[in-house]
Jmol script that loads the backbone (N, CA, C; Angstrom):
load data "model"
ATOM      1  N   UNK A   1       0.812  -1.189   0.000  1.00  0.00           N
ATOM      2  CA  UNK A   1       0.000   0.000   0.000  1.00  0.00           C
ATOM      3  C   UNK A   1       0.862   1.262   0.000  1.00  0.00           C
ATOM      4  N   UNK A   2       1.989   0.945   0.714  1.00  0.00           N
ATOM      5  CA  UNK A   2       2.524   2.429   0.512  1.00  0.00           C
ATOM      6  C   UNK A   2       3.667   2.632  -0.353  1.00  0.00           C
ATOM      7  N   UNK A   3       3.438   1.514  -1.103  1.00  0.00           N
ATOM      8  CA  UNK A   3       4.286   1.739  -2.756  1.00  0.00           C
ATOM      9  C   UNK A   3       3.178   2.430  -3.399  1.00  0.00           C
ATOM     10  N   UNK A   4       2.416   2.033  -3.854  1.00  0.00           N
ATOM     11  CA  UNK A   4       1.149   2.549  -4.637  1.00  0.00           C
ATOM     12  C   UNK A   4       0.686   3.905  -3.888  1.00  0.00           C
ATOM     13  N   UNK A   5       0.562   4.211  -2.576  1.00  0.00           N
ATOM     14  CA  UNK A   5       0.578   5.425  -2.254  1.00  0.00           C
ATOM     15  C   UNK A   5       1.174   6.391  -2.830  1.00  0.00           C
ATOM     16  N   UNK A   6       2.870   5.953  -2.556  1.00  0.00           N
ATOM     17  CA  UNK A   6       3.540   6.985  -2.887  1.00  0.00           C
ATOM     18  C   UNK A   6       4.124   6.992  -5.064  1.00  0.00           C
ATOM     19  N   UNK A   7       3.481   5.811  -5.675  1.00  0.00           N
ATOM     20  CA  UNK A   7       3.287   5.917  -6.843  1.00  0.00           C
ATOM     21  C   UNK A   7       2.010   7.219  -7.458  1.00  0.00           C
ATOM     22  N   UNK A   8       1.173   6.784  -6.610  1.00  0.00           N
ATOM     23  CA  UNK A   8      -0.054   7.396  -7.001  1.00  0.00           C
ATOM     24  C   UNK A   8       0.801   9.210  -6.680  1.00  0.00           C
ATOM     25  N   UNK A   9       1.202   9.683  -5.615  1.00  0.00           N
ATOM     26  CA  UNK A   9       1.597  10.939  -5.597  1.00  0.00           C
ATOM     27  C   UNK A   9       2.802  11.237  -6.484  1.00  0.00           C
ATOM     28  N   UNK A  10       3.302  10.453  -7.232  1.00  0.00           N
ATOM     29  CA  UNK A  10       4.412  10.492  -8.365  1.00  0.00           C
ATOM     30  C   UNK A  10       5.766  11.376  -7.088  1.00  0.00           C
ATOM     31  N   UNK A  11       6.087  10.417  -5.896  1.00  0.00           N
ATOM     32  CA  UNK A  11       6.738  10.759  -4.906  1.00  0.00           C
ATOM     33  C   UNK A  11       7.982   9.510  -5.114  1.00  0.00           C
ATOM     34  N   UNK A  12       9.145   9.937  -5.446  1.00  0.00           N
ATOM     35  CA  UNK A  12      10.339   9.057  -5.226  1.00  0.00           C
ATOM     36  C   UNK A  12      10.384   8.418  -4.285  1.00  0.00           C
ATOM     37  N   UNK A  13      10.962   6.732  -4.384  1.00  0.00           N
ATOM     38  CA  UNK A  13      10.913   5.873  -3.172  1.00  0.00           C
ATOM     39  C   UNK A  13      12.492   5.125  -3.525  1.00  0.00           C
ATOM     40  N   UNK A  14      12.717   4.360  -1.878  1.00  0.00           N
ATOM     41  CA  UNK A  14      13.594   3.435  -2.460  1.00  0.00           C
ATOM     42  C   UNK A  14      13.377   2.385  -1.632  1.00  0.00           C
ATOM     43  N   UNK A  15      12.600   1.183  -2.377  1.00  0.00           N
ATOM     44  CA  UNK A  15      12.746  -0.220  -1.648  1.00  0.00           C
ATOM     45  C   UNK A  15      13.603  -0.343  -0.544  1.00  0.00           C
ATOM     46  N   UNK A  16      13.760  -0.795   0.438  1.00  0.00           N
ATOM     47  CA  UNK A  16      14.731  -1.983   1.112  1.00  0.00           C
ATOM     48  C   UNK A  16      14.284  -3.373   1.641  1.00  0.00           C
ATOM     49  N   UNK A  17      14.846  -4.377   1.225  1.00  0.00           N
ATOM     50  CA  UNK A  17      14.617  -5.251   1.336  1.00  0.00           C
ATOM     51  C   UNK A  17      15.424  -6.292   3.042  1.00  0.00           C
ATOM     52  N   UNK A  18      14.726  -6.424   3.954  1.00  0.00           N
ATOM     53  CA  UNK A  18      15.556  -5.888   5.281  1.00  0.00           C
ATOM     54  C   UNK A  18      15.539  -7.681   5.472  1.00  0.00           C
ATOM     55  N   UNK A  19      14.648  -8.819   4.534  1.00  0.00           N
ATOM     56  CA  UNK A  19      14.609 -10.213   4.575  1.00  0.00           C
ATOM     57  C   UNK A  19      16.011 -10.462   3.469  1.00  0.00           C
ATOM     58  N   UNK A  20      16.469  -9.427   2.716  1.00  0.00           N
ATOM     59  CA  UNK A  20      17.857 -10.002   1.552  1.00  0.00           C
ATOM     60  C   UNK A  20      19.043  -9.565   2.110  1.00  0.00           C
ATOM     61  N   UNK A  21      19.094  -9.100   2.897  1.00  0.00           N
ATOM     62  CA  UNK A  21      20.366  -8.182   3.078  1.00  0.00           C
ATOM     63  C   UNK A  21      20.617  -7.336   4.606  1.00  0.00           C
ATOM     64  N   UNK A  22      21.350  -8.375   5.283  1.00  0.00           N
ATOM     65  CA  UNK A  22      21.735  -7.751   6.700  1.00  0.00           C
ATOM     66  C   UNK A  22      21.817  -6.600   6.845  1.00  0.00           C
ATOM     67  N   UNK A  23      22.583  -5.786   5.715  1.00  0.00           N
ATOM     68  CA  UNK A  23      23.506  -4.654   6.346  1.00  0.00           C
ATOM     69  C   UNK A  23      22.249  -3.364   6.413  1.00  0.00           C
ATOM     70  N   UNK A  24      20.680  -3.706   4.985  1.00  0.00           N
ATOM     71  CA  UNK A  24      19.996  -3.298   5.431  1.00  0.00           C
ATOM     72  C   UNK A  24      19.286  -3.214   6.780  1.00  0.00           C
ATOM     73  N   UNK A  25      18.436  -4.404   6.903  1.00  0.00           N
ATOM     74  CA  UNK A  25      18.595  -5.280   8.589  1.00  0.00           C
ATOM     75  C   UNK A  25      18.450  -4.151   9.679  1.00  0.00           C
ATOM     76  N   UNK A  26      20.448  -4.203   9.128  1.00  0.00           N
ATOM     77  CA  UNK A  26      21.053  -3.363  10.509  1.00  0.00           C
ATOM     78  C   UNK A  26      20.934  -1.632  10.768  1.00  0.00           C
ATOM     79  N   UNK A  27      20.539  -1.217   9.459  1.00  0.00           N
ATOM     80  CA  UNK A  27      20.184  -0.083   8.592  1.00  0.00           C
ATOM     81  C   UNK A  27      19.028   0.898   9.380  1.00  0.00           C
ATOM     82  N   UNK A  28      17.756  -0.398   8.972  1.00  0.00           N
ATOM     83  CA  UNK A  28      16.861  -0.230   9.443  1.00  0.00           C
ATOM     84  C   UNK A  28      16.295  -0.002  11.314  1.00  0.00           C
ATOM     85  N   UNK A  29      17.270  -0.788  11.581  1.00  0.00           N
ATOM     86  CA  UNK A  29      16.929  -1.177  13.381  1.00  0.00           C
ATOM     87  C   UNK A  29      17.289   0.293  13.886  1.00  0.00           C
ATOM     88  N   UNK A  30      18.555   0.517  12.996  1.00  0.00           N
ATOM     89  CA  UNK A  30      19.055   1.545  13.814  1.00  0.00           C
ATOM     90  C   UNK A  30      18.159   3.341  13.428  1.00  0.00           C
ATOM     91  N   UNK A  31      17.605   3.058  12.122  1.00  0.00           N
ATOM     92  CA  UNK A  31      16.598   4.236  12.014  1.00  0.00           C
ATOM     93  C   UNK A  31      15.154   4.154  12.773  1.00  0.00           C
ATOM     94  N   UNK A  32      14.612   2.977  12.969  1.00  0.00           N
ATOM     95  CA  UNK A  32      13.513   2.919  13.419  1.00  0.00           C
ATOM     96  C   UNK A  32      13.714   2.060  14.871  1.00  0.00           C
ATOM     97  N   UNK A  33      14.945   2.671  15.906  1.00  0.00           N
ATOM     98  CA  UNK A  33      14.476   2.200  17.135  1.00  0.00           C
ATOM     99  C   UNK A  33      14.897   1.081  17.438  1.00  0.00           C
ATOM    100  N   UNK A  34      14.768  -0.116  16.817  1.00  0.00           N
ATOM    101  CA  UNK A  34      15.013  -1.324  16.742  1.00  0.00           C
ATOM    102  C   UNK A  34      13.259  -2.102  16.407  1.00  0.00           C
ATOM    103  N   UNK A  35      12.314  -1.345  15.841  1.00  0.00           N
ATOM    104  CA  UNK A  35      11.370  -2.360  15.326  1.00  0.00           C
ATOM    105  C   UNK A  35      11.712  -2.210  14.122  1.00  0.00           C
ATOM    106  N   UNK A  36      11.369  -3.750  13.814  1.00  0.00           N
ATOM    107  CA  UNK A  36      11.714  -4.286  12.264  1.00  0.00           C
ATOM    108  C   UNK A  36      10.471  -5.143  11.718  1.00  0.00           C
ATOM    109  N   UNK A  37       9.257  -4.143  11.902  1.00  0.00           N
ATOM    110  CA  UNK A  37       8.139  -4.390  11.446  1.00  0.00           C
ATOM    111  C   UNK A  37       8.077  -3.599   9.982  1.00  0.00           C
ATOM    112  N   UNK A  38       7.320  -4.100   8.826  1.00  0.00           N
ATOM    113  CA  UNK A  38       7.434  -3.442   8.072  1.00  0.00           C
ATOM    114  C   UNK A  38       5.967  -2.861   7.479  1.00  0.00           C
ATOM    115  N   UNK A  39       5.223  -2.027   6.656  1.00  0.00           N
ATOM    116  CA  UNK A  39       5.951  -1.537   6.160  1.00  0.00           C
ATOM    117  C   UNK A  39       7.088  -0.714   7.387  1.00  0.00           C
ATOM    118  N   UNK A  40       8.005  -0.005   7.515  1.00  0.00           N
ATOM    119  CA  UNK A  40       8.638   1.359   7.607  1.00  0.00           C
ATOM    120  C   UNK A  40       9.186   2.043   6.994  1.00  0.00           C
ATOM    121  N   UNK A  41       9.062   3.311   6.732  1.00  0.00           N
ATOM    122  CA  UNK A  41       8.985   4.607   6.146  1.00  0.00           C
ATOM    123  C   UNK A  41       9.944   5.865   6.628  1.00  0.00           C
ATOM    124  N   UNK A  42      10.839   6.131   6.138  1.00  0.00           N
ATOM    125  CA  UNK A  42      11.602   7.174   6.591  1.00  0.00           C
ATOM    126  C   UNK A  42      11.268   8.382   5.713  1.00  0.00           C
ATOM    127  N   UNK A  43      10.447   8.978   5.976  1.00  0.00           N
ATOM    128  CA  UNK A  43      10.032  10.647   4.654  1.00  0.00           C
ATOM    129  C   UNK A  43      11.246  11.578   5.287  1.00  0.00           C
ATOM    130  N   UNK A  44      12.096  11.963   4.664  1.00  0.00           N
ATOM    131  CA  UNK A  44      13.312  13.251   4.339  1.00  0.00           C
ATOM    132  C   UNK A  44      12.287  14.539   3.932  1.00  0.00           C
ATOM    133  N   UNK A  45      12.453  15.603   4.365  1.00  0.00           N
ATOM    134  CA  UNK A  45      11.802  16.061   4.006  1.00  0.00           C
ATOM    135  C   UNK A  45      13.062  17.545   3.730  1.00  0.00           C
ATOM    136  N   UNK A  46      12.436  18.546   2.622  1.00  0.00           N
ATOM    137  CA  UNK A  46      13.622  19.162   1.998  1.00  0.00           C
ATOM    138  C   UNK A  46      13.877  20.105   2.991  1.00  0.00           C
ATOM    139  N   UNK A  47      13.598  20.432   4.529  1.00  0.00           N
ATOM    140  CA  UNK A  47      14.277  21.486   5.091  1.00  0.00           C
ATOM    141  C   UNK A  47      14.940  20.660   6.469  1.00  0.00           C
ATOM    142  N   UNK A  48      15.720  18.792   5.783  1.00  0.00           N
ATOM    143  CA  UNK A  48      16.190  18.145   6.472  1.00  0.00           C
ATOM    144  C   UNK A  48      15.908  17.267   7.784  1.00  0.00           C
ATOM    145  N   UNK A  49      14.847  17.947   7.775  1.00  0.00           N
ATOM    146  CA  UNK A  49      14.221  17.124   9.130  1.00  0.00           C
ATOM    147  C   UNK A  49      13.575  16.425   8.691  1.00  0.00           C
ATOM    148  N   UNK A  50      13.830  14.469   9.592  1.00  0.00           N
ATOM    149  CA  UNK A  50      13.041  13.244   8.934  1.00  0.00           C
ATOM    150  C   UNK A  50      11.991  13.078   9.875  1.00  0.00           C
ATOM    151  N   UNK A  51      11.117  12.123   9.786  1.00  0.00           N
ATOM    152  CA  UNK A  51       9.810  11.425   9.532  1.00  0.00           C
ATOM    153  C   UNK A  51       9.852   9.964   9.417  1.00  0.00           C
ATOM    154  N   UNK A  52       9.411   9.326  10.572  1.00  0.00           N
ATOM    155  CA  UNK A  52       9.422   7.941  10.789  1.00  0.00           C
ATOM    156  C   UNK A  52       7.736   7.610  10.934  1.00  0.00           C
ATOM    157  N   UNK A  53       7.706   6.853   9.836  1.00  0.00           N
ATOM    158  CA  UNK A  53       5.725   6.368   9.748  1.00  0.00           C
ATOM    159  C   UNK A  53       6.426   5.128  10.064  1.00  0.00           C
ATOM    160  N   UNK A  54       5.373   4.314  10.693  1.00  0.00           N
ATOM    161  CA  UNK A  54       5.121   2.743  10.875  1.00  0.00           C
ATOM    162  C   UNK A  54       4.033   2.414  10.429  1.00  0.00           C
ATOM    163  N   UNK A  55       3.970   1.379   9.469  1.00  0.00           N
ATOM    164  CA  UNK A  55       2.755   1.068   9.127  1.00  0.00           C
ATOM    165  C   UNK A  55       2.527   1.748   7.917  1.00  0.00           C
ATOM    166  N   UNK A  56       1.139   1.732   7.391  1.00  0.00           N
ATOM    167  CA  UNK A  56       0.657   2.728   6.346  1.00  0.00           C
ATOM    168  C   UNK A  56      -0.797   3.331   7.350  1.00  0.00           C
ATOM    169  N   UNK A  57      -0.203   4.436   7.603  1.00  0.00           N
ATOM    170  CA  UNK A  57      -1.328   5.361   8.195  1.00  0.00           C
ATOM    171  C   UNK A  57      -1.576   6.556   7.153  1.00  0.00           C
ATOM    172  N   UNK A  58      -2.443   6.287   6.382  1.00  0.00           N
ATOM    173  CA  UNK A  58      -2.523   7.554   5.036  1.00  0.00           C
ATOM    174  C   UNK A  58      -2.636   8.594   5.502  1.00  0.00           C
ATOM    175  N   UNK A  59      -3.803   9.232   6.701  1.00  0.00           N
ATOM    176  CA  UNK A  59      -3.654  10.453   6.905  1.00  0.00           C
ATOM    177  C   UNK A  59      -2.315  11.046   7.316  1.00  0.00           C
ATOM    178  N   UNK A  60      -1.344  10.358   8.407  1.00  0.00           N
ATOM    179  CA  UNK A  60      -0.178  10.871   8.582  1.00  0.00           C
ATOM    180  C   UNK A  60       0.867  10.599   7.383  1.00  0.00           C
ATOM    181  N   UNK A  61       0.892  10.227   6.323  1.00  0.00           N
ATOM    182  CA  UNK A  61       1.528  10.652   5.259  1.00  0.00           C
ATOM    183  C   UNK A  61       1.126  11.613   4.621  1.00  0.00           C
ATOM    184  N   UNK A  62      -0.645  12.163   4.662  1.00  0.00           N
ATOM    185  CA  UNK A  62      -0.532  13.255   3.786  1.00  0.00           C
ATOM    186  C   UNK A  62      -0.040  14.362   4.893  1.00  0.00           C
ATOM    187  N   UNK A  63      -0.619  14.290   6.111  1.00  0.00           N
ATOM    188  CA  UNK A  63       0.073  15.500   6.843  1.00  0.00           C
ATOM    189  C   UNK A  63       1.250  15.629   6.792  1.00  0.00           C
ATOM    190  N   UNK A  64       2.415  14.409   6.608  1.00  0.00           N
ATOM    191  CA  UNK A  64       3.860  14.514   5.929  1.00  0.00           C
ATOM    192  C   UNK A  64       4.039  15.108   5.038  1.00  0.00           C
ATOM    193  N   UNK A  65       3.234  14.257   3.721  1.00  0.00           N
ATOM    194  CA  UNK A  65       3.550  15.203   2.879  1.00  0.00           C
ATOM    195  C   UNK A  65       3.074  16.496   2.798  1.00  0.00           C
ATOM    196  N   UNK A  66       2.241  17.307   3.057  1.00  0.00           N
ATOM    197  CA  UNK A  66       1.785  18.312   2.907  1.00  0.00           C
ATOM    198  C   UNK A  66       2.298  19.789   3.782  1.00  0.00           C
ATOM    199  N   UNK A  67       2.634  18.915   4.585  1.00  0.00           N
ATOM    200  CA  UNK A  67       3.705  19.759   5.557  1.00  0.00           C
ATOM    201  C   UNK A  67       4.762  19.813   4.977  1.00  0.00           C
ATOM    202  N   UNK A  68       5.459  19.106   4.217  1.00  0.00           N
ATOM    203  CA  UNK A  68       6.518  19.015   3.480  1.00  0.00           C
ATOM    204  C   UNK A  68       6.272  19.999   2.133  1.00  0.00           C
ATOM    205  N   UNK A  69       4.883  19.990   1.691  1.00  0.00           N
ATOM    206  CA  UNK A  69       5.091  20.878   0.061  1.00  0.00           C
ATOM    207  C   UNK A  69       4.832  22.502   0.390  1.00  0.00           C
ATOM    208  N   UNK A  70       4.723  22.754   2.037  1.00  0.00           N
ATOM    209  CA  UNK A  70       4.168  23.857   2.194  1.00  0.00           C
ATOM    210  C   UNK A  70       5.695  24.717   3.164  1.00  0.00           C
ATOM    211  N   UNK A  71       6.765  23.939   2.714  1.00  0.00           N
ATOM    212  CA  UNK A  71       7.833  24.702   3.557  1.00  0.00           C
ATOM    213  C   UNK A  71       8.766  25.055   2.340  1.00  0.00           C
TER     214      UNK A  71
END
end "model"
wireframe off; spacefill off
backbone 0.3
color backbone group
């Protein structure tokens, strides 16, 4: 869902695959805390300050994003 989310907003993504590849894994634990539930979501946003979603909660991605197109 939150591939197609962020397809549908024509919003750049980048897979990680955290079941192929440890070093992701280790990547991940250390951005999100240590849960390694997925989906997780790191939004960058352009005045540098990040954004940790868990899950697909749509309204708090659009308030991400929208907070994000309005700075």
């Amino acid at each position: 869902m939150v591939k197609d989310y962020l397809t549908a907003k024509n919003l750049p993504f980048t897979e990680k695959l955290i079941d192929q590849d440890e070093l992701i894994k280790a990547e991940m634990m250390r951005l999100s805390d240590g849960y390694l539930g997925v989906p997780f979501t790191l939004v960058e946003k352009d005045n540098g300050e990040s954004k940790k979603i868990v899950g697909f909660d749509q309204k708090l991605f659009d308030d991400t994003i929208n907070t994000n197109e309005h700075q």
